[in-house]
C-alpha positions in Angstrom: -108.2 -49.0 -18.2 -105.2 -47.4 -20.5 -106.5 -43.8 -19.5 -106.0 -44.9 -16.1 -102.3 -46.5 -16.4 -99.0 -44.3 -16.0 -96.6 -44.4 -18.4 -93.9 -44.3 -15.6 -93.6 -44.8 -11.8 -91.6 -42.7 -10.1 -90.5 -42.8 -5.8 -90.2 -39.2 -6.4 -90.1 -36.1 -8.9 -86.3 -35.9 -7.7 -86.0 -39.7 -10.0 -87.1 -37.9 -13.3 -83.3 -36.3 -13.8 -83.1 -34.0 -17.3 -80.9 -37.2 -19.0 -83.5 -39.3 -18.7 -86.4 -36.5 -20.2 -83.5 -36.1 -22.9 -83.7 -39.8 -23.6 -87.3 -39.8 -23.8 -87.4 -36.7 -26.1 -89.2 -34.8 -23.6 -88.7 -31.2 -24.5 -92.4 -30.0 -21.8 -92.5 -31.3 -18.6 -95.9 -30.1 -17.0 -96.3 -30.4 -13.6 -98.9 -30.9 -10.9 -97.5 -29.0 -7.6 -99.5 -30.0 -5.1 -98.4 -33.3 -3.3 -96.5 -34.0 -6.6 -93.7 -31.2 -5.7 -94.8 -30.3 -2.3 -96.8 -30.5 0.2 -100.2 -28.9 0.2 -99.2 -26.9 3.4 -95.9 -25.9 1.7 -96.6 -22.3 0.0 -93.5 -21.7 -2.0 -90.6 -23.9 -3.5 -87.9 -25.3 -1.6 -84.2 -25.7 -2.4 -84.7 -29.2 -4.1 -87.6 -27.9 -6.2 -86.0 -24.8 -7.2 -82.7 -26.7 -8.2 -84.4 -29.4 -10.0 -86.6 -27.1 -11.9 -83.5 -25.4 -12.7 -81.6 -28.5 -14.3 -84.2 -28.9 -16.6 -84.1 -25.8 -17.9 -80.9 -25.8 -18.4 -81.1 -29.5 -20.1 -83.4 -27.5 -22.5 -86.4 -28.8 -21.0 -89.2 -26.4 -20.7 -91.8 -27.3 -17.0 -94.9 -25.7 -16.6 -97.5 -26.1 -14.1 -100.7 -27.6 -15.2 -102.6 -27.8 -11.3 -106.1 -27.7 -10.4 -105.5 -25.3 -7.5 -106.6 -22.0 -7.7 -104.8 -18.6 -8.6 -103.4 -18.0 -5.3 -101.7 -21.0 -4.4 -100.1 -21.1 -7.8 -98.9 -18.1 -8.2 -97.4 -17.7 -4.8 -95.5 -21.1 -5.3 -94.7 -19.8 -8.9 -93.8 -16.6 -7.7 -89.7 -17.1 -7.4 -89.8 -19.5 -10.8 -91.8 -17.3 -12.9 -92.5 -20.9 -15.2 -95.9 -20.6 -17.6 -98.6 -21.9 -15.5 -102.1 -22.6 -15.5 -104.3 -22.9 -12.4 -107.7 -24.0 -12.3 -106.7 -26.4 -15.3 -110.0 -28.7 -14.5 -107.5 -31.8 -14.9 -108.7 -34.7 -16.2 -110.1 -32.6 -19.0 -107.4 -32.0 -21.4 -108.6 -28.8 -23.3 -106.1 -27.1 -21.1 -103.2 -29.3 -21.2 -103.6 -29.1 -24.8 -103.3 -25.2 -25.1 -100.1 -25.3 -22.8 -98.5 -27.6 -25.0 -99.4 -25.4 -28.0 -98.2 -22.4 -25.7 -95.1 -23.8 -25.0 -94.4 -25.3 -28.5 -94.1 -29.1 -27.5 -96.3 -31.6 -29.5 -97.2 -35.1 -28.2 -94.5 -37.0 -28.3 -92.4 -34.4 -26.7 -94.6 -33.9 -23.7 -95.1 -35.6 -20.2 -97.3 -34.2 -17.7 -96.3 -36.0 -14.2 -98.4 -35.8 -10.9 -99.9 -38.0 -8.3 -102.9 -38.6 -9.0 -104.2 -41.2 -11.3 -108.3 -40.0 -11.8 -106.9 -36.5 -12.5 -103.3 -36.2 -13.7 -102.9 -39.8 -15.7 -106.3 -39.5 -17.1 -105.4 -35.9 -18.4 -102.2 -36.5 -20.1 -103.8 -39.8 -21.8 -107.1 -37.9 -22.8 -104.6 -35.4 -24.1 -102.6 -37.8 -25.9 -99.1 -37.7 -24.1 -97.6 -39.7 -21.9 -98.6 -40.0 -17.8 -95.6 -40.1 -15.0 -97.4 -40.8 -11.4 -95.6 -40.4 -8.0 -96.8 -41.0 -4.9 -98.5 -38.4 -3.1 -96.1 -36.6 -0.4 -98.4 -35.7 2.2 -102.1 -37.4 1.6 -105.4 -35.7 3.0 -106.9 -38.3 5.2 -111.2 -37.6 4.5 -113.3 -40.5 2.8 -113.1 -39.0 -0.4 -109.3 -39.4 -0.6 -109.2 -42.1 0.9 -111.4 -43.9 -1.3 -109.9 -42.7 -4.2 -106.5 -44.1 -3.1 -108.0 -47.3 -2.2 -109.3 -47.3 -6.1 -105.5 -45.8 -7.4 -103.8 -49.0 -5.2 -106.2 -51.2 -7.3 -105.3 -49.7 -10.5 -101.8 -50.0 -9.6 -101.6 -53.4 -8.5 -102.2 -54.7 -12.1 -100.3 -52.2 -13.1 -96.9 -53.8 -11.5 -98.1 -57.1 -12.8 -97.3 -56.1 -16.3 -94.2 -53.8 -14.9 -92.2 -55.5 -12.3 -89.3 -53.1 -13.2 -91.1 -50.0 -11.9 -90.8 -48.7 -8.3 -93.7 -49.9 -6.7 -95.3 -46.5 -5.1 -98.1 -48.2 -3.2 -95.9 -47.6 0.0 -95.5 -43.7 -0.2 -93.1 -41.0 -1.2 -89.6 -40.9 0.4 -90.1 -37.2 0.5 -93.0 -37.8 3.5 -90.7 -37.7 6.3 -88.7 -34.7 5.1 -92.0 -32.9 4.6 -93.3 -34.0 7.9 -90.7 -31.6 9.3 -92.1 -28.3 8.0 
């Protein structure tokens, strides 16, 4: 079950502020974009995303996106940011999460990769060997897949706030929903 258990809970990628990644000794952030930063229907970053991507690297912290979407989605949404990506990363397997981290000259203990899924982004960062941050998903897809796969991720996380009562509890969505329910 560890491979399956966040390091951190977040509401929102908005909670992980640069002083906190400096108190970690997190120097490489990668990040998932879809439903992580934004909304799968949302093609390029907003204000809050661009600004908050922007703090970190001026905190010295380097993000990247590690995302299982294909090229076009990415690179559009990258387009404006110009950070080192990699699409079609085949998250959970970490082969790729391993060469961005070499790319980007972080090492395990520097790195977090945080997204919002657990059977694809958590698994990845602990098959990889660094540390998992999970928010909850902005906008979910509603088909039987996801929806079972949530239903699994709820029971994951329930024990998971056993152990961690301090943690926001995500089971109840992202605060972000409602502002994304507006585009």
């Amino acid at each position: 079950m560890s491979l399956f258990r966040p390091d951190r809970t977040f509401l929102s990628y908005r909670q992980v502020t640069p002083a906190l990644l400096q108190d970690m000794g997190v120097r490489v952030l990668l990040l998932d974009i879809d439903n992580t930063l934004a909304p799968y229907e949302q093609p390029e970053p907003d204000e809050h995303i661009r600004a908050w991507l922007q703090s970190l690297v001026q905190a010295g912290i380097q993000p990247a996106f590690l995302s299982n979407n294909h090229a076009d989605r990415v690179e559009l949404f990258n387009q404006t940011l110009a950070l080192p990506v990699k699409f079609d990363a085949h998250k959970p397997l970490p082969g790729n999460a391993k060469k961005m981290i070499k790319r980007l000259g972080g090492d395990k203990k520097s790195t977090v990769l945080m997204g919002d899924q657990i059977f694809t982004d958590v698994c990845c960062a602990h098959m990889t060997g660094i540390r998992a941050f999970l928010v909850p998903p902005i906008v979910d897809r509603t088909d039987a897949g996801t929806r079972f796969k949530r239903w699994m991720e709820r029971k994951i996380l329930k024990r998971y706030y056993k152990k961690h009562t301090n943690e926001p509890d995500i089971r109840q969505g992202s605060p972000l929903t409602k502002e994304h329910k507006k585009i």
